[in-house]
N, CA, C and O atoms as a GROMACS GRO file, in nm:
protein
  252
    1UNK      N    1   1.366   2.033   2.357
    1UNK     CA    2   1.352   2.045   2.213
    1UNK      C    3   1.220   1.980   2.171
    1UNK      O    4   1.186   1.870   2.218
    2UNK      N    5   1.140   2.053   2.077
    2UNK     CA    6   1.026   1.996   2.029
    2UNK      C    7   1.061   1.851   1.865
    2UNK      O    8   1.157   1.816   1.797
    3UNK      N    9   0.909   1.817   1.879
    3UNK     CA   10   0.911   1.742   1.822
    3UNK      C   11   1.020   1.641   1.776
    3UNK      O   12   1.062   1.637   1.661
    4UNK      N   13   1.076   1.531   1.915
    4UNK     CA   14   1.222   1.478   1.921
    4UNK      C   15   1.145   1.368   1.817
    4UNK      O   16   1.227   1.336   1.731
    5UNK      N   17   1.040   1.312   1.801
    5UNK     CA   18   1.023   1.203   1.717
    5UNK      C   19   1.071   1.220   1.594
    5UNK      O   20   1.136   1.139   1.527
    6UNK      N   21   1.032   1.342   1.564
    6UNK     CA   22   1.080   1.312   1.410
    6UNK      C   23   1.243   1.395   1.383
    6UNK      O   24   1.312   1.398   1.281
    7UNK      N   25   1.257   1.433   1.466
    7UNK     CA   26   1.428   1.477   1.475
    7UNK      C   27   1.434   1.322   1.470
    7UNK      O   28   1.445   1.265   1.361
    8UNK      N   29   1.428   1.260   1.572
    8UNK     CA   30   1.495   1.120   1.593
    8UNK      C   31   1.476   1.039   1.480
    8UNK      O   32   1.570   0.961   1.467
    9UNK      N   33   1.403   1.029   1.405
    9UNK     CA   34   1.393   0.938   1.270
    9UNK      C   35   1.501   1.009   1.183
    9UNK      O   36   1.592   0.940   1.136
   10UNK      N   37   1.497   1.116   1.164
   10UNK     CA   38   1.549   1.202   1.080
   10UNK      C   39   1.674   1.090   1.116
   10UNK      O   40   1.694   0.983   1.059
   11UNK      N   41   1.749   1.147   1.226
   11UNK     CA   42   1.921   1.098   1.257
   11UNK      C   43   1.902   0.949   1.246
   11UNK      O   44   1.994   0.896   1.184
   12UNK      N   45   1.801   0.858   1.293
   12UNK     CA   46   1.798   0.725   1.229
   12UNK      C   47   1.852   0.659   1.059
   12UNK      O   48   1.924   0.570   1.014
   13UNK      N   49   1.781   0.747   1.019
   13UNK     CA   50   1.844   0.743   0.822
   13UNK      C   51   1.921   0.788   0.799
   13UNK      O   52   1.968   0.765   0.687
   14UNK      N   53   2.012   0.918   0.920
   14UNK     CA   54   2.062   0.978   0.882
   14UNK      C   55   2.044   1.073   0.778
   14UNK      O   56   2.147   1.097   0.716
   15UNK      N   57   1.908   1.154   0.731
   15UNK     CA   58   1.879   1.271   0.715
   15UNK      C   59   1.847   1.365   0.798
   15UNK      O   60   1.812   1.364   0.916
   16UNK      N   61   1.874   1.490   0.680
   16UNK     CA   62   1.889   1.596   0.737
   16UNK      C   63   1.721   1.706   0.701
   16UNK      O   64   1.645   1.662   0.615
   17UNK      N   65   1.686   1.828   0.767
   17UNK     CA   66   1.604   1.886   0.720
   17UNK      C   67   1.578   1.944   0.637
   17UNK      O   68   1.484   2.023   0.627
   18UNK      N   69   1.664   1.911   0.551
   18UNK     CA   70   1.685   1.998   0.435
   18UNK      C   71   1.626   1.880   0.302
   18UNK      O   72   1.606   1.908   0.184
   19UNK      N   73   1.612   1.784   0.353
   19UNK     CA   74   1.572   1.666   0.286
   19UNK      C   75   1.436   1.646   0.313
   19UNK      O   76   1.353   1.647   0.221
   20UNK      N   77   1.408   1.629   0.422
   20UNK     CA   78   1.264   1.651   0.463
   20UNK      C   79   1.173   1.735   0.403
   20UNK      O   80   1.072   1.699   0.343
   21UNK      N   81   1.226   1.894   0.426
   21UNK     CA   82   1.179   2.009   0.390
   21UNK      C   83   1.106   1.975   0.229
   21UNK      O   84   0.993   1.985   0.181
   22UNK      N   85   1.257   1.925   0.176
   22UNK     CA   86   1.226   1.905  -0.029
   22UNK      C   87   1.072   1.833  -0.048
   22UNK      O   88   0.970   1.870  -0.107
   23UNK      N   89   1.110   1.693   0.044
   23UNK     CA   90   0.937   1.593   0.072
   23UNK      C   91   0.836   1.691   0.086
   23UNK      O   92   0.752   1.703  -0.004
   24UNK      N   93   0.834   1.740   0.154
   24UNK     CA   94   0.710   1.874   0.230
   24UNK      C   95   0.687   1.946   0.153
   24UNK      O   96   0.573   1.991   0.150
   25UNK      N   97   0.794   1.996   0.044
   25UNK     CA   98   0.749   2.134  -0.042
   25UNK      C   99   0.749   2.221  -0.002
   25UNK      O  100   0.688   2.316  -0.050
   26UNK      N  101   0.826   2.228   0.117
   26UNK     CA  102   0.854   2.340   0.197
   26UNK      C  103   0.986   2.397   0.164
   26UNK      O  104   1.019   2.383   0.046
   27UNK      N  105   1.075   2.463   0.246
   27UNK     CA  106   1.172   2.554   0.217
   27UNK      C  107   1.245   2.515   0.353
   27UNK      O  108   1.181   2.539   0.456
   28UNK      N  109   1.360   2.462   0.366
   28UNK     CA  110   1.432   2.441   0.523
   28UNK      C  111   1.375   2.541   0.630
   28UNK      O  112   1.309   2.515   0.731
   29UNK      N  113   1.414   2.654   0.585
   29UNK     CA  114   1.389   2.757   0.710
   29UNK      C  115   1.262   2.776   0.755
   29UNK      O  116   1.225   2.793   0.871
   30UNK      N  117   1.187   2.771   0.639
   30UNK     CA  118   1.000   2.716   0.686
   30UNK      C  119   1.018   2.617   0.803
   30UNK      O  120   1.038   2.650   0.920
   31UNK      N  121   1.007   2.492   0.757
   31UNK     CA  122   1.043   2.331   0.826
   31UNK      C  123   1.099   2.355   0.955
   31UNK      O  124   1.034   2.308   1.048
   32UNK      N  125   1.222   2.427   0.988
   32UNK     CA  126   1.308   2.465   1.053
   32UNK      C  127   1.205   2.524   1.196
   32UNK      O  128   1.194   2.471   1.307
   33UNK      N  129   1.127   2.673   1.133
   33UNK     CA  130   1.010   2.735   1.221
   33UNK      C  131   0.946   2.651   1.232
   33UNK      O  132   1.000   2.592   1.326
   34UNK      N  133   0.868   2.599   1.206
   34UNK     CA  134   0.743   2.460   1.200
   34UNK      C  135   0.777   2.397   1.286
   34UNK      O  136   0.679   2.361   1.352
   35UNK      N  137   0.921   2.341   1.345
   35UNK     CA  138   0.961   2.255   1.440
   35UNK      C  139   0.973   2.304   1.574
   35UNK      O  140   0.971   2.211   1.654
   36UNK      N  141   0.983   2.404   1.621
   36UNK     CA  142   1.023   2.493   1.693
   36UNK      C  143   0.915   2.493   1.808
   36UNK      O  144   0.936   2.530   1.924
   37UNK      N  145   0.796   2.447   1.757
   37UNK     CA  146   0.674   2.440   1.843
   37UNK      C  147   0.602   2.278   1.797
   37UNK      O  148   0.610   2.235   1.682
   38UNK      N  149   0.534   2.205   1.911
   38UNK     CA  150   0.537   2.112   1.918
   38UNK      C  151   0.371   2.086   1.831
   38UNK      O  152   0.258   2.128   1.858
   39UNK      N  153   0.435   1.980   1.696
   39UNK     CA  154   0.275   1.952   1.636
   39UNK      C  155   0.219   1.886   1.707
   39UNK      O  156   0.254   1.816   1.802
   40UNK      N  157   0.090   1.916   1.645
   40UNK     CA  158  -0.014   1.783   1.677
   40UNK      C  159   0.040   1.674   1.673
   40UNK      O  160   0.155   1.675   1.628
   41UNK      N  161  -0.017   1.544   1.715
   41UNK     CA  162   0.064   1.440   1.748
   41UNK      C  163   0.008   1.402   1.551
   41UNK      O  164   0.088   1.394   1.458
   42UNK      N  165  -0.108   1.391   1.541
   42UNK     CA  166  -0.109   1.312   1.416
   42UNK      C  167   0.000   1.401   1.282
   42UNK      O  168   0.044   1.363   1.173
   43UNK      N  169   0.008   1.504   1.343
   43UNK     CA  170   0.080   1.592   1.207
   43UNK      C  171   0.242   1.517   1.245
   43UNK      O  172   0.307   1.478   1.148
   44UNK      N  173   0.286   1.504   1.345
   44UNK     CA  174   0.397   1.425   1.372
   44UNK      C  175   0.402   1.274   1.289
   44UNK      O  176   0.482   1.239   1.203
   45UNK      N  177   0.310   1.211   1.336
   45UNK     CA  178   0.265   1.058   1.305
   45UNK      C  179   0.287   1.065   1.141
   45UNK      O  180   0.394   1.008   1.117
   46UNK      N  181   0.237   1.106   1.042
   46UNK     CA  182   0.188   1.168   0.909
   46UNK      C  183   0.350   1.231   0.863
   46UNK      O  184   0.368   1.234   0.741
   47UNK      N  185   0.447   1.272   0.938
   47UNK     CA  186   0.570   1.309   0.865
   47UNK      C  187   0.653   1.198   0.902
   47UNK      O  188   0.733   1.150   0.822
   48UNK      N  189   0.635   1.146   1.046
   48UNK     CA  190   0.720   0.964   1.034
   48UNK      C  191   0.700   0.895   0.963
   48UNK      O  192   0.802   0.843   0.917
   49UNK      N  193   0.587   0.852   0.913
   49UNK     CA  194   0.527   0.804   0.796
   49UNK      C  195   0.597   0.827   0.700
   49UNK      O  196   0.668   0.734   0.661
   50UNK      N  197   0.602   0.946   0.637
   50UNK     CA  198   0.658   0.962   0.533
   50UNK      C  199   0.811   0.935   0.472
   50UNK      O  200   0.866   0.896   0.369
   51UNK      N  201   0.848   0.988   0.628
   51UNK     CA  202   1.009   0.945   0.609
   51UNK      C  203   1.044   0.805   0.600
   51UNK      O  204   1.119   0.756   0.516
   52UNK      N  205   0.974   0.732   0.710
   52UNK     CA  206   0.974   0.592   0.641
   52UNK      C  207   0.950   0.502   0.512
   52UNK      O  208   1.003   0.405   0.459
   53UNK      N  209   0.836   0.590   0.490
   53UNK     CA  210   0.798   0.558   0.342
   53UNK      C  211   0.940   0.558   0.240
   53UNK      O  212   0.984   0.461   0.178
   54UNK      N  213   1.004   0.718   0.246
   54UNK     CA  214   1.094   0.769   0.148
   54UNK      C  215   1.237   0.687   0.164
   54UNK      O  216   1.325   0.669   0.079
   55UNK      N  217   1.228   0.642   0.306
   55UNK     CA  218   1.345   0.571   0.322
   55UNK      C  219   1.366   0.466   0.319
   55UNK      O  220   1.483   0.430   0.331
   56UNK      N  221   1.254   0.365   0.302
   56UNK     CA  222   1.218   0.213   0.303
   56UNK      C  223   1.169   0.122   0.396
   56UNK      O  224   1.136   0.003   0.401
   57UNK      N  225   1.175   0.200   0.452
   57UNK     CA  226   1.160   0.162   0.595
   57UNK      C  227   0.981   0.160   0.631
   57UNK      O  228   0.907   0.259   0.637
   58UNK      N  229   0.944   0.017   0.651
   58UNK     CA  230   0.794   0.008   0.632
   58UNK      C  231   0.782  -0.044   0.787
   58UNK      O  232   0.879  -0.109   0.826
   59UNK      N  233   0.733  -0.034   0.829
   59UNK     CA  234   0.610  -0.028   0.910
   59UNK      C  235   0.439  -0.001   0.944
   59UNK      O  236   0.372   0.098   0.913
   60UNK      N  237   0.398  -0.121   1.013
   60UNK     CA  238   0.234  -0.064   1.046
   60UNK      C  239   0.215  -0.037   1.154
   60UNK      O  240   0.224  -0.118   1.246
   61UNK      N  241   0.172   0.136   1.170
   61UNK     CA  242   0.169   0.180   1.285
   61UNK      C  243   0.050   0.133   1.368
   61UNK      O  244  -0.038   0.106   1.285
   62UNK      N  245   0.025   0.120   1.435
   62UNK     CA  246  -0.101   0.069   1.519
   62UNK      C  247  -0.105   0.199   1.676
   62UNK      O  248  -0.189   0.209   1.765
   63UNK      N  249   0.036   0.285   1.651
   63UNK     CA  250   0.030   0.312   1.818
   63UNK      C  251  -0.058   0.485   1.746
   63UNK      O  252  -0.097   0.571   1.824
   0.00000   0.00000   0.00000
């Protein structure tokens, strides 16, 4: 399965993609395709981010 990082945050907060998707301005089933093939690492990095952001969850990434 692609992009397990941010699946894996996702189930960390316990959200779903359909929550994500709303952040993105995207549409689930968009989000859904989008995942399916593995991003760039920074386009990965840049949506962990975010979810952390949305979820409270702060961190400074350095990696």
């Amino acid at each position: 399965m692609n992009n397990m990082k941010i699946r894996i945050k996702l189930l960390e907060h316990n959200k779903r993609l359909w929550w994500l998707a709303g952040i993105l301005g995207t549409s689930e089933a968009t989000l859904s395709r989008r995942l399916r093939n593995e991003l760039p690492e920074e386009e990965q990095n840049e949506i962990i981010q975010l979810i952390e952001e949305r979820t409270g969850e702060k961190h400074d990434r350095t990696d």
